[in-house]
N, C-alpha and C positions, 0 to 999 in steps of 0.2 A: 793221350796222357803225356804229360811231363815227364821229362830225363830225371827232373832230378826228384819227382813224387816215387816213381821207381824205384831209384836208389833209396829212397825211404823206405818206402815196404820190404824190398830185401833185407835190409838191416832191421826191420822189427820181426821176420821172420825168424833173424837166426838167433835172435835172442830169445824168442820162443820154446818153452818146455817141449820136448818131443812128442806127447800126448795129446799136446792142446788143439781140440780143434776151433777152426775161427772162420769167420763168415768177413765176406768185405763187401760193404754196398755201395757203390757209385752212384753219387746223386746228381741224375740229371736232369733237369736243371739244377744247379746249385743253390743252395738255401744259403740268404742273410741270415748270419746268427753272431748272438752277442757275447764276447768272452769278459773275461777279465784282465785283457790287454788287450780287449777294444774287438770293434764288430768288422766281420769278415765276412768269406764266402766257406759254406761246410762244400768239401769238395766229396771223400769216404767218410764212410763208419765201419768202424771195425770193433766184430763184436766177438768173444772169446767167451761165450756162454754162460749159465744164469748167475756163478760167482765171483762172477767180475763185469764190471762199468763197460759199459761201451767207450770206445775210445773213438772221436772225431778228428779228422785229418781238415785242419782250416788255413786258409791263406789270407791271412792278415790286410789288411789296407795298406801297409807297406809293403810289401810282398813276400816278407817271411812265411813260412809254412812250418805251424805247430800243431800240436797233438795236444786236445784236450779232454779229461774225463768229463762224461756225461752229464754232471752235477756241477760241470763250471761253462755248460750251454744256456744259453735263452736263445729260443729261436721267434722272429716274427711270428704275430701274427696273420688271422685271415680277419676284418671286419664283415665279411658275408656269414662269418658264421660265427660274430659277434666277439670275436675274439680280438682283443686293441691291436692294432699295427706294432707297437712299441712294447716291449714285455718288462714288466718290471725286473729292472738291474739293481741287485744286492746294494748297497752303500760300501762296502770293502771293495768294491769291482772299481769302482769310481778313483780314476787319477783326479791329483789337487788341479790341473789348468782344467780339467770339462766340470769339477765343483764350485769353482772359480765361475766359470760362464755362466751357469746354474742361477748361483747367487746374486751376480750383475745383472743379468736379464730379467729378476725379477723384481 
């Protein structure tokens, strides 16, 4: 694990209600998944129980590492088990240069 994924967790712990319990799942292998500042590697998931959003720890294609709620994931698919490679990505997710591409390539 990363120095500075660490320092990340410590800091989301201590802002943590003291009550709360939370589960942290390391995914290994790491999942391609698609945000709304573009598609990454899901590294955790952390999950803080049934009324509240799992929160995903992802590192970006440039190498930043954010925190995203559950409802702003797309994750690949699997085509074995019919499911598209490419998951459909909302319209609001879309920056203007990859809608730009979009529209010239076709």
């Amino acid at each position: 694990m990363h120095l500075g994924m660490i320092i990340v967790f410590i800091s989301i712990l201590n802002h943590l209600p003291k009550n709360t319990a939370m589960n942290i799942l390391q995914l290994n292998p790491q999942i391609v998944v698609y945000t709304p500042l573009g598609t990454g590697l899901a590294y955790f998931i952390m999950d803080y129980g049934m009324s509240i959003n799992s929160c995903w720890v992802v590192r970006l294609a440039k190498g930043e590492v954010k925190h995203f709620d559950s409802n702003d994931i797309r994750v690949e698919g699997n085509p074995t088990y019919g499911f598209p490679l490419k998951p459909e990505i909302p319209d609001s997710w879309m920056i203007f240069k990859e809608k730009e591409k979009l529209v010239k390539g076709n």
